[in-house]
ZASETOR-550863 format. One record per atom (N, C-alpha, C): x, y, z; atom name; residue in one letter. Coordinates in steps of 0.2 Angstrom, whole numbers, plus 5000, padded with zeros to 4 digits. Atoms other than C-alpha are relative to their C-alpha. Layout:
N
[[X, Y, Z], 'CA', 'a']
...
END
This chain:
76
[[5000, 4993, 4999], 'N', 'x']
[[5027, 4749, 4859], 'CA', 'x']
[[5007, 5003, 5001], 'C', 'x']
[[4994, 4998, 5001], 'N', 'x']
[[5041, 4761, 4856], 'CA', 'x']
[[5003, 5006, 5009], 'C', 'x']
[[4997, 5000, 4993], 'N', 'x']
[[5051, 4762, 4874], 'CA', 'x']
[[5001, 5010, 5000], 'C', 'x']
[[4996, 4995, 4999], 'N', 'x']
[[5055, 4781, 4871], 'CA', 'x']
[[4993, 5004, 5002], 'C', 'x']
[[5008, 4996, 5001], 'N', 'x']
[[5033, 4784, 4867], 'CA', 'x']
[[4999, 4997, 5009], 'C', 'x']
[[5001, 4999, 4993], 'N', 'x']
[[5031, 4777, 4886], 'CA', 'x']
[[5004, 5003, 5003], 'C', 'x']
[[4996, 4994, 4997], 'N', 'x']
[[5045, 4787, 4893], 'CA', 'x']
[[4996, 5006, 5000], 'C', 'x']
[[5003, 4992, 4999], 'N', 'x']
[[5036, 4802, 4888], 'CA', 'x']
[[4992, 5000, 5000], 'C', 'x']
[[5005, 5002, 4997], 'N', 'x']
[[5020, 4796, 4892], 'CA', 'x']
[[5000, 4999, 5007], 'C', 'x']
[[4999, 4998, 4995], 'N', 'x']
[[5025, 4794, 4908], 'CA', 'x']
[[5001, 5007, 5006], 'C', 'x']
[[4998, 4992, 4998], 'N', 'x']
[[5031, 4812, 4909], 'CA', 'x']
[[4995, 5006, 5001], 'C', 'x']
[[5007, 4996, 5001], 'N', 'x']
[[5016, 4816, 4903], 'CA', 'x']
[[4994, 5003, 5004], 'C', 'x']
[[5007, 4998, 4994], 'N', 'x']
[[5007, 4823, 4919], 'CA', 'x']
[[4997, 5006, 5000], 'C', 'x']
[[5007, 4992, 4998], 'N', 'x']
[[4992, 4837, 4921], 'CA', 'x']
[[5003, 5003, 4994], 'C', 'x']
[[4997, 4997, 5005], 'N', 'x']
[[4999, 4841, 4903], 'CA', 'x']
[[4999, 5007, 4997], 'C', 'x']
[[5002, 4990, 5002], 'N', 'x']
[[4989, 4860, 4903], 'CA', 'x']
[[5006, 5001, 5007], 'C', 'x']
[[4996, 4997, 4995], 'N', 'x']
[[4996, 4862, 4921], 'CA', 'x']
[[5008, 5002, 5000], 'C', 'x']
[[4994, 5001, 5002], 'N', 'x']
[[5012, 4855, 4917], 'CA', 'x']
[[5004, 5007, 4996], 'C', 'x']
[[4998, 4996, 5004], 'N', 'x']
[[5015, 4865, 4901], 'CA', 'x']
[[5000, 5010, 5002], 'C', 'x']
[[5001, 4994, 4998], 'N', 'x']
[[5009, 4881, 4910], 'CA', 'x']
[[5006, 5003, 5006], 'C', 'x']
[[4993, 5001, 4994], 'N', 'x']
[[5023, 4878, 4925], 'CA', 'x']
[[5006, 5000, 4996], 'C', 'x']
[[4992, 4999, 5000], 'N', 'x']
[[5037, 4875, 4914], 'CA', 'x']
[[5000, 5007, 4995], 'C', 'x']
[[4998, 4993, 5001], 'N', 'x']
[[5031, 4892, 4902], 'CA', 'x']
[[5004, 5005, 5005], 'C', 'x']
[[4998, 4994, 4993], 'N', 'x']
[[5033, 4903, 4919], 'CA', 'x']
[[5007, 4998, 5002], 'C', 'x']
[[4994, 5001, 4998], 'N', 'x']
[[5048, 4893, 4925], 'CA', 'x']
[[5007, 5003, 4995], 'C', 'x']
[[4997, 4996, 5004], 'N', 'x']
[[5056, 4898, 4908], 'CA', 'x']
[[5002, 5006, 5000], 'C', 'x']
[[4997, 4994, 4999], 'N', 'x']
[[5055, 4913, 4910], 'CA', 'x']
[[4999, 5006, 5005], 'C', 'x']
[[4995, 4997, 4995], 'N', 'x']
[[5061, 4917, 4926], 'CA', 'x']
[[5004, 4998, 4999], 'C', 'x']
[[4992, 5000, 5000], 'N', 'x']
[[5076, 4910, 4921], 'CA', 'x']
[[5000, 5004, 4997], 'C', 'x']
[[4998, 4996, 5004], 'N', 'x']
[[5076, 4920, 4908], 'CA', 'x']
[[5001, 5006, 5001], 'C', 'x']
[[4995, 4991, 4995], 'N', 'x']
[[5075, 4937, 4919], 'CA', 'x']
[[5004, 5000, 5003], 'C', 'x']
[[4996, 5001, 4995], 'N', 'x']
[[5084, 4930, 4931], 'CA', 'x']
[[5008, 4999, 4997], 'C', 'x']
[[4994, 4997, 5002], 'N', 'x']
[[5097, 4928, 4917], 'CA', 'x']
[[5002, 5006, 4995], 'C', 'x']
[[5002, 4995, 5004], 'N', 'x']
[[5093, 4944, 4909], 'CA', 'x']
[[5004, 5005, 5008], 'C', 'x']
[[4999, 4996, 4994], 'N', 'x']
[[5097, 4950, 4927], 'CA', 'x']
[[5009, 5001, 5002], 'C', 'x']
[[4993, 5002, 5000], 'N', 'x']
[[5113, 4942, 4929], 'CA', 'x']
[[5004, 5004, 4995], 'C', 'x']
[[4998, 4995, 5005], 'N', 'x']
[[5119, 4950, 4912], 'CA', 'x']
[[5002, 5007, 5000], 'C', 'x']
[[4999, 4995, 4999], 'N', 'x']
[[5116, 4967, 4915], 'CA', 'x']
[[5000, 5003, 5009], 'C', 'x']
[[4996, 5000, 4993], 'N', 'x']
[[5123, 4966, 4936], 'CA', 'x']
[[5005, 5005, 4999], 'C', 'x']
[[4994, 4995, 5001], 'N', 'x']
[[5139, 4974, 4929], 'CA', 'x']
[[4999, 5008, 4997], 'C', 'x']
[[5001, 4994, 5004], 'N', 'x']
[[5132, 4988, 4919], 'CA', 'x']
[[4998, 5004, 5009], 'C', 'x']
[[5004, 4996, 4997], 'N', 'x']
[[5120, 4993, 4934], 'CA', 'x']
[[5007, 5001, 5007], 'C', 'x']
[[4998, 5001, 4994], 'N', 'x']
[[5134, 4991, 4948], 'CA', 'x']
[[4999, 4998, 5006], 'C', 'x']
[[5004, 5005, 4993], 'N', 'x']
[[5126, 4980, 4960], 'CA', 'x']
[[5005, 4995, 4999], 'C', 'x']
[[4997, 5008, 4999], 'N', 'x']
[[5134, 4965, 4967], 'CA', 'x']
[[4996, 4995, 5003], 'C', 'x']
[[5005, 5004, 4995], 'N', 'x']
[[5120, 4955, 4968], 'CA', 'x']
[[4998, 4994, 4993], 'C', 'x']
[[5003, 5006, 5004], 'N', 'x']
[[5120, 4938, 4956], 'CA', 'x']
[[4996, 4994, 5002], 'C', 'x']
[[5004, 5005, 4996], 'N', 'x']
[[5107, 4927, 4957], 'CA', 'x']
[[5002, 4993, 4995], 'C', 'x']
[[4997, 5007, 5002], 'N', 'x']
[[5115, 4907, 4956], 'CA', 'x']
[[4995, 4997, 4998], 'C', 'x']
[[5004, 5007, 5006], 'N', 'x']
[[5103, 4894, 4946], 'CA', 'x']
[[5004, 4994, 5003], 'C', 'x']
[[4997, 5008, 5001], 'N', 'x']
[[5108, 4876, 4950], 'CA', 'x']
[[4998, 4999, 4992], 'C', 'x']
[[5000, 5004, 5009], 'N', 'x']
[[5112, 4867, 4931], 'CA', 'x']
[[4993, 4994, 5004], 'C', 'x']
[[5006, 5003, 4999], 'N', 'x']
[[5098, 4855, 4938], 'CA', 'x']
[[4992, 5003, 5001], 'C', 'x']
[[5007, 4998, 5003], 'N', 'x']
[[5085, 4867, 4937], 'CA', 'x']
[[4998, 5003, 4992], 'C', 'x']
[[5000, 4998, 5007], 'N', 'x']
[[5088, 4872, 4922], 'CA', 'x']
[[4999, 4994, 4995], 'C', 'x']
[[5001, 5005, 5001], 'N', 'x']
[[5090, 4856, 4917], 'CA', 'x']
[[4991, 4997, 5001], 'C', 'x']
[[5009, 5002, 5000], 'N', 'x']
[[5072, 4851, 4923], 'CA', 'x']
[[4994, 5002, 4998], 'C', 'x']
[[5004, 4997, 5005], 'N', 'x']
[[5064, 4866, 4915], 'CA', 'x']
[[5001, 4997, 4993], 'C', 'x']
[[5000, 5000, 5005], 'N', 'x']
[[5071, 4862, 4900], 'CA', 'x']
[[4997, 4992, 4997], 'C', 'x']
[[5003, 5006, 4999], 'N', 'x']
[[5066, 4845, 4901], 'CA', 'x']
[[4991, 4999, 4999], 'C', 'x']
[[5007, 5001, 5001], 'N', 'x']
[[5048, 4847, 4904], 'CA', 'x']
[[4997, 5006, 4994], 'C', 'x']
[[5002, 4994, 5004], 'N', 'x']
[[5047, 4862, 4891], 'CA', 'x']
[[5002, 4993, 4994], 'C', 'x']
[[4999, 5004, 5005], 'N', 'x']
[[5055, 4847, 4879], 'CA', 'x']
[[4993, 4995, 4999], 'C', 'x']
[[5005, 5005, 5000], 'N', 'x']
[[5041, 4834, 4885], 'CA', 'x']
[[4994, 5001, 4998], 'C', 'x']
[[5007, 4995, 5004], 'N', 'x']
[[5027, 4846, 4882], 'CA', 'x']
[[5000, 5000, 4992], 'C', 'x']
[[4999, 4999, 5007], 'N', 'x']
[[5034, 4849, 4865], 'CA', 'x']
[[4999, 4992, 4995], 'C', 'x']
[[5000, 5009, 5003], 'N', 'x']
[[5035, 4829, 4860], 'CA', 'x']
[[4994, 4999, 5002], 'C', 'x']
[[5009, 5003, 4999], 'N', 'x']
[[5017, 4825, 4868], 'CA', 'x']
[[4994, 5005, 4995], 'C', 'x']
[[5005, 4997, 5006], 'N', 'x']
[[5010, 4839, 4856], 'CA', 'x']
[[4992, 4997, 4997], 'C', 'x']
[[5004, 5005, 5005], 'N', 'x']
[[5002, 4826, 4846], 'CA', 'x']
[[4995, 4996, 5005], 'C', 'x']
[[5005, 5003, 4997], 'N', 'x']
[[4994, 4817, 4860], 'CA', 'x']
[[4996, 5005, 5005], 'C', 'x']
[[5006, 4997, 4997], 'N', 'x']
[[4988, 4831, 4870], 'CA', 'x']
[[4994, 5004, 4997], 'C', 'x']
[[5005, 4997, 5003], 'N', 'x']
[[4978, 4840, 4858], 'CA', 'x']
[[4995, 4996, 4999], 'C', 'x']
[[5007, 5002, 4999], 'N', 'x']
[[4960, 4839, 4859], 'CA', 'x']
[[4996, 4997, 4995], 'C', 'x']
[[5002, 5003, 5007], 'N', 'x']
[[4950, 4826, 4848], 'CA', 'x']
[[4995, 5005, 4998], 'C', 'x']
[[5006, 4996, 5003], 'N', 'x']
[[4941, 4837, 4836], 'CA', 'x']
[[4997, 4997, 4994], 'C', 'x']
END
């Protein structure tokens, strides 16, 4: 078996739950950097930080959702 298909089998947890946590996670980064962008325009001094490791593990499990496609669909 191919080491990269248990990798992401492993990853593979509560794969509705999953997929449904990192959509929403998505995009609160993405107001949040839709927020940050337009800070300057509005006058406020109020940017909200992100650690690169959250970003990193949304984009991670939004990647592993995408790659298990094939296995999580329903036998029909």
């Amino acid at each position: 078996m191919n080491y990269v298909n248990i990798l992401l089998g492993a990853l593979n947890f509560v794969p509705g739950a999953k997929r449904k946590i990192a959509a929403v996670a998505a995009l609160l980064l993405a107001v949040i950097a839709a927020w940050n962008s337009a800070v300057p325009e509005l006058g406020v001094d109020f940017v909200i930080q992100i650690p690169e490791f959250i970003n990193a593990a949304v984009l991670a499990l939004l990647g592993v959702g995408a790659a298990n496609a094939e296995l999580n669909k329903p036998n029909a």
